[in-house]
Every structure is written in C-alpha cells, then in structure tokens.
N, C-alpha and C positions, 0 to 999 in steps of 0.2 A: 817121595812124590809130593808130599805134603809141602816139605820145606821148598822144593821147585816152585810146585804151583803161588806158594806166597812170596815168592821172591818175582814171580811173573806179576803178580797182583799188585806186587809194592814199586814196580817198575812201571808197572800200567798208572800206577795212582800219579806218581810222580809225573809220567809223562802227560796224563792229562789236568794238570795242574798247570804246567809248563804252558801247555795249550791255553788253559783257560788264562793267564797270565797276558800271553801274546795277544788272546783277543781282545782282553780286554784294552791292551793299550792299541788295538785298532780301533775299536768300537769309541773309545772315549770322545776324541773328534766329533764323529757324527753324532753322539750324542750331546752334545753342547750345541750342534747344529740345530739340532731340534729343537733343543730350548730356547734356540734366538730367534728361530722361526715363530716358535710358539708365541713367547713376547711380541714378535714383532704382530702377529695376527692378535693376539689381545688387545695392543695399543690401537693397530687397525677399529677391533670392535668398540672398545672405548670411545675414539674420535665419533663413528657413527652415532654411538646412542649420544656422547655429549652433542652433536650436529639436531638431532632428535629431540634432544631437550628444549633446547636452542629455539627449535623451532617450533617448537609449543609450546611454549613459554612465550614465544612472540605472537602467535596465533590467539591465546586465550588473553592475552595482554594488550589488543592489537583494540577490538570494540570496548572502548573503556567510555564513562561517561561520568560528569559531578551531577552536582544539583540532587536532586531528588529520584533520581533516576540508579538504576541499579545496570552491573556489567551483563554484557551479552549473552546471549546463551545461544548458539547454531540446533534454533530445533526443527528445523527441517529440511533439509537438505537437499539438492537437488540444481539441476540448470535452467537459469532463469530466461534460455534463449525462445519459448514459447508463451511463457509469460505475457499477456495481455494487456492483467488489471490485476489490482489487490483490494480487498476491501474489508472493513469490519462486518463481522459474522458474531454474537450472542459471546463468549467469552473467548471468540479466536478471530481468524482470520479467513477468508475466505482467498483462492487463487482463479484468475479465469484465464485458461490457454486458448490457445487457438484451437481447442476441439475437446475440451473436458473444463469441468468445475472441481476445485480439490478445495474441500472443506477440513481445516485442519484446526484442532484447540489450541489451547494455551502452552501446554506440552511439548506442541511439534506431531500429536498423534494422527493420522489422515482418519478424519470419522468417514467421509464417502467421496467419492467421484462418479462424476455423474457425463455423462458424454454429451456435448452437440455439436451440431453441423452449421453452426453459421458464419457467416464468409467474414461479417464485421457485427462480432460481437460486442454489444454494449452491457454492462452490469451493474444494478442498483440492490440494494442492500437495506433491510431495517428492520431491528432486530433479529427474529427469526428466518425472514421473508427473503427471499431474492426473487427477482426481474430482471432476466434475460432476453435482450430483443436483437433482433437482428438492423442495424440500421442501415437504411436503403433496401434493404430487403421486406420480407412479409411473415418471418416466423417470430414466434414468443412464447418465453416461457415462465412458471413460477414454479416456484419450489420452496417446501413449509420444514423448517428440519432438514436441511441438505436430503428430502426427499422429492421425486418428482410428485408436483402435485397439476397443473392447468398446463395443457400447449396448444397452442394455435396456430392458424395460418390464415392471412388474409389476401383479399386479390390485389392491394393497395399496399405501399411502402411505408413501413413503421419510419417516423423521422425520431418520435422519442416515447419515455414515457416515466411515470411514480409507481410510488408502492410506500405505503405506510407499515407501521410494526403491528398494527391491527389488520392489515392485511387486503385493504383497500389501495385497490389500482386503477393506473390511468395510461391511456396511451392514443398515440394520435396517429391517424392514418393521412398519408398524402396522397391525391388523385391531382388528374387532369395539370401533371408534369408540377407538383407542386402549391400550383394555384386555388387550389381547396383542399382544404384542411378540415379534419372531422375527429371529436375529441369524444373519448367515450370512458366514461369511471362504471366500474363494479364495486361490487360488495366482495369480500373474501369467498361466499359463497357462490355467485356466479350472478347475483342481480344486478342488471342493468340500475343504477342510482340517476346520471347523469349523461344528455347527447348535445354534443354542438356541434353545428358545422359552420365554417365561413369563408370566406376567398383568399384569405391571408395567410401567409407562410408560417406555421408554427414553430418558432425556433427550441421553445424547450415550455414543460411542463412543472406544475410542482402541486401536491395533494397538501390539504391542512394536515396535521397530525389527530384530527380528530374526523377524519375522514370527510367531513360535510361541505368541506371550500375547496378550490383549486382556482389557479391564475395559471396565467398561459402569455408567454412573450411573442410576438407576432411581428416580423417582418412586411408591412404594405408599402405602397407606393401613392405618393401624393404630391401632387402639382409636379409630376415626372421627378420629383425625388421619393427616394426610400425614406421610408421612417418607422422606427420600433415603435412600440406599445406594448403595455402590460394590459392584458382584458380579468377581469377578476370576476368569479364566479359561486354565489349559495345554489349550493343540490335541490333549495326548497322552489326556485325560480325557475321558467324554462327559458328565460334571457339571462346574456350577461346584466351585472347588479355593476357595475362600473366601466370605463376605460379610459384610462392613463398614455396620453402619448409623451415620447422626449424625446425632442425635432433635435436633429443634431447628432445621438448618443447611440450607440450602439451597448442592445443589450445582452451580455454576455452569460447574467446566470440570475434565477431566483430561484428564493426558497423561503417558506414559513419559519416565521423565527417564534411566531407563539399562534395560537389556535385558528387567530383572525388577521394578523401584519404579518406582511412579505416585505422581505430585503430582498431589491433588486438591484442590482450591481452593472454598471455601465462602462466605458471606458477612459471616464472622468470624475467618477464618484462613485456612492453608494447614497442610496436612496430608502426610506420607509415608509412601505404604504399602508395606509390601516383599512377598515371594513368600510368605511365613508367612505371612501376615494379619495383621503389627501394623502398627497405625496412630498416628504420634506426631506430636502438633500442635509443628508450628514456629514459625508467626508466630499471633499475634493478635492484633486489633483487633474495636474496639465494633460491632455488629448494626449493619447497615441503612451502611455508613457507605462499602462497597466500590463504587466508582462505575467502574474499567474493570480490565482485567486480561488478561495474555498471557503463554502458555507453549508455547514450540516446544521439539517433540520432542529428547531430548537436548540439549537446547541451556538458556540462561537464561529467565528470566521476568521480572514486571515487574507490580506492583500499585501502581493509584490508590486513594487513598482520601482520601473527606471528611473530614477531622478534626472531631468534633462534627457532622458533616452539614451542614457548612458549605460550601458547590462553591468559595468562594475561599480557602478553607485547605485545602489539596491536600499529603499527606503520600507521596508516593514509598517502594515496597518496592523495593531491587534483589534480585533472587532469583537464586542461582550455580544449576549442572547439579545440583544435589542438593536445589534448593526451598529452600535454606537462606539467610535472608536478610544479605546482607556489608554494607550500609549503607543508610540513609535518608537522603530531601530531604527540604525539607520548603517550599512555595510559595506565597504568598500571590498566586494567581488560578489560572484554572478550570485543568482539562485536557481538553482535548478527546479523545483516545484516545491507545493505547500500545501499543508495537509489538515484539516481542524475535526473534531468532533465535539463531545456535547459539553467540555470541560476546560479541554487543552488545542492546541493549537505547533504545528511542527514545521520549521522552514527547511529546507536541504539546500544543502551548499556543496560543492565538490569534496570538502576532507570533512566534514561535518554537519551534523543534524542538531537545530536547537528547538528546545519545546519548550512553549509557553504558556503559564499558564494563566489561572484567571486573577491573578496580583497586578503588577504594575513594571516584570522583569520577565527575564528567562531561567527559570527551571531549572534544565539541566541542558546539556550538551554533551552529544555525542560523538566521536574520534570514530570517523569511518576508512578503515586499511581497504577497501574499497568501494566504486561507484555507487550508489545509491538508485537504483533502480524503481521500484516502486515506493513505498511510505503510507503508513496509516496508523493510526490509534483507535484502538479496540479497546472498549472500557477505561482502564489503568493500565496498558499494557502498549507500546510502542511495537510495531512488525515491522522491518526495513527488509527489506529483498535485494541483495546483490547477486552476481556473478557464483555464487557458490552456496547460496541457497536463501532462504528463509532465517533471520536472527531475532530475537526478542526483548526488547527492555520492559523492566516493571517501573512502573508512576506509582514509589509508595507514596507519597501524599499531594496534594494541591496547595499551589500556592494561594493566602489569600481566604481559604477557607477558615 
C-alpha cells in the first residue's frame, strides 16, 4: 500500500507540474499585458507631473522683475472681483471690498477684517490710521490698528475728506443740493480744532501733516462761468488765511508736500503754493491731455499724460517732495494708472509695472502674466493686485540715495 500510495503521489506530482506548466504558458500573455499597461499608465503619470512642472515653473517664472526690485511672491490669494481700492497700511497693505476692510502684512498674513455697509466707499490711509467715508452718502469711519475706533452719521452728504498719521481728520459735508459746503477738522481724540462753511462746492480736501493747516479746492461760479480755487486755511484763524483762484484750470488733486506748501495739480500743470499765497506754475502741458496722476503727502508724485491726446503716446512726469519735476519718459502705449508714495513712484501699463525712483531713471520693471488691477507701494515693498490675488515685490534699495 505504501508503494501504491507513492506511485499515486508521484503521478499526482507529475500531473500537477504539467498543469502548472500549461498555465503558465497561458498566464504569460496576460502577464506582459500588464506590464504594458503599467508602462503605459506610468508614462501617463510622468507626462502629468512633467505638464505640472511645466507649469510652475511658468507661474513662479511669469512675475519677474530687474532693477532693484526682487521676484514675486502670490501672498494673498484670493478674487479680485470685489475689490474696491488698495492702499498702503504701516508695513502692508490694506484691501477695501464692497463690504469689508482686509488688512493684510508683508507676508500675505490677514491681521483683521472689519465689515461696512457703504454703498460708495472711499478709503484714505496714513500710517496707522484709515478713513472710511461714504461718498454721496452720510456715514464715516476711522479705524487706529485695523481696529474699529470713531463712526458716524450725518444728516448731510459726505463729498470727501483727510486723515493724517497723527491722526487728525477732516471732512466735508454737502447741504442744500451741494451749494454749501461746511468743513470740519478734529483732533484724534474727538476735539473740534477747526469750522468752515461757504457756498462753494468742495471738490477735495487735504490736512498738513502736522495737523495745524488744511486747503480745500472749491468749485464756484463767476461772471456765469465755473472757476476752481484752492482756499487755504491756519487752525489758529477763524477765516480763511488765503485764496488762490485758476480761471480757466480745472482742479483735479491737492495735497501737502511739506508742513506749509500744497501741490495743486490742474489739467495743465502742476502748481506750488506756499503759506503767503503765492502760487508758481512748475510743470506744464497742453489742456485736456492729463489722463492719471498721484501725489502722496510729503512724499513724490507722478503724472501721465497723452502727448497730443494720443492714449498710446504716453509722456511721464517724475515729480521730487517739492512738486518739482527731475525728469520725463516718454512711451509709446497706454497707461493704465499711477501710483507714488514717499520715496518711489509706479506706472502701469498692460504687460508691465515700472518704478521709479528718486534718481534720474527707472528702477525696476516688472513683467505682469496678468491685468494689473490695483498698485501701490507700502514702504519698500510693491502690492499689485491681479485676477488671482494679492503679489509682492521688495524695493531693496533707492535709487539716488
């Protein structure tokens, strides 16, 4: 029985030998399948991640910039479809939506958000400090530290207002359909300093930086024509201390360029007025031809202009802390807007951003892979806002300096 059973055993072995033989030359086939499969799905993943690469490597390669200006950084992210206004905030940026304030640093980090409800928000900025008003309407707000600190509501239509980094504000109310105008400065802490009223249309506002002056551009009407004027005003007086008319000139923007002179900007020049009342034209160019323009407090400025009313012959003012212009570009394509603060100075163009600084040239230049939406300079620090969010350049040095 022994020898049976192992002759059963050695028959079974053999048979399943055979078997495993057979299958194996079935199974071989499909097994090569798999391995072309598998290839084929590796090659697959390869292609993606190389597509991947690809395209970040084009994305982080896309915001490049020379000059003195360092590459981009996406530090805050987001869609720009609510987006307002941008503005310099202490070592970041500030954001205003159509129904929130986002106070964001250097980093991209959101310090706070603060909610309002106004229908046409306006936002001013210094240092610390924001000014929030509603224009056409009758709310206002400050806020010290991206905290709420002052709100208000009047029976009368805010048309504008200041706010210095000391923390003195200003702002004007409109009654009886525009035709009286009434200007009122505080103290940071809530003292009345300064009241004026008068029948003229106040087009815009501007505080010294030392809180004690303000000037006011005024729309009236004489001999049945309009005419601008700039009215200038010391806290220590309960009349205005001057007024500046410019028959002809529409006045578009002022602002203190040192404690006591206002640069008033028209749309044929730029102008400097001092604490006497004289007014001496610095720059100018042809009527009608001023297409953007910007001037921060104490700091530089920066005018576009259509050469001949042409929007692609675009002629660049650089304007020093004294309105006085140190040299012109001159570009053949549009500008979109222009940006200065207390150092440098930014034009936007459709594929590119150039900044200038306080030398005699441009700085650096930035390659924007898309629209350029907002623009400002914080400190040393460039903020551009496109289509996909908040990006950042650093200004390591000044030209000039």
């Amino acid at each position: 029985m022994d020898i049976e059973n192992t002759e059963d055993k050695t028959e079974t072995t053999e048979t399943q030998e055979k078997e495993k033989k057979t299958e194996k030359k079935i199974t071989l086939p499909t097994a090569s399948g798999k391995s072309a499969l598998v290839k084929l799905i590796g090659l697959g993943v390869l292609v993606v991640i190389l597509i991947a690469v690809i395209a970040v490597f084009i994305v982080n390669n896309a915001w490049k910039s020379d000059g003195v200006l360092s590459d981009a950084d996406l530090i805050y992210p987001r869609t720009a479809d609510s987006v307002v206004d941008l503005a310099p905030f202490t070592s970041g940026a500030v954001l205003l939506t159509s129904n929130a304030i986002e106070y964001v640093d250097q980093y991209g980090n959101l310090i706070n958000a603060n909610e309002h409800k106004f229908a046409n928000p306006v936002m001013i900025t210094a240092g610390k400090n924001l000014l929030l008003f509603d224009r056409g309407g009758s709310g206002l707000k400050i806020e010290k530290d991206s905290v709420k600190y002052k709100e208000a509501q009047f029976d009368s239509a805010v048309s504008c207002a200041d706010i210095t980094s000391k923390g003195t504000y200003a702002y004007v109310l409109n009654a009886d359909g525009g035709y009286q105008s009434h200007l009122y400065v505080y103290s940071y802490k809530g003292k009345k300093l300064f009241e004026w009223g008068g029948s003229e249309y106040v087009l815009d506002v501007a505080l010294s930086p030392n809180g004690n002056h303000a000037a006011v551009s005024v729309l009236s009407v004489s001999n049945a024509e309009s005419l601008c004027k700039v009215i200038y005003f010391n806290f220590n007086k309960n009349e205005p201390i001057f007024t500046v008319e410019y028959p002809g000139e529409t006045v578009y923007d002022i602002e203190f360029v040192s404690s006591k002179n206002v640069a008033v900007l028209t749309q044929s020049g730029s102008y400097l007025l001092n604490s006497s009342g004289a007014s001496s034209q610095l720059n100018h160019y042809a009527a009608n031809e001023l297409n953007h323009s910007a001037l921060y407090k104490c700091g530089v400025g920066v005018t576009a202009i259509n050469h001949y009313g042409n929007t692609n012959n675009a002629l660049v003012y650089y304007l020093d802390k004294g309105c006085k212009k140190t040299y012109e570009d001159h570009y053949q394509s549009s500008i979109l807007m222009v940006t200065a603060s207390e150092s440098h100075a930014a034009v936007v163009f459709a594929d590119e951003i150039k900044v200038l600084g306080s030398g005699d040239s441009v700085t650096g230049t930035v390659k924007l892979p898309e629209t350029c939406i907002h623009c400002v300079i914080s400190g040393r620090r460039l903020y551009v806002l496109s289509a996909s969010g908040l990006y950042s350049f650093s200004i390591h040095e000044t030209s000039g300096e």
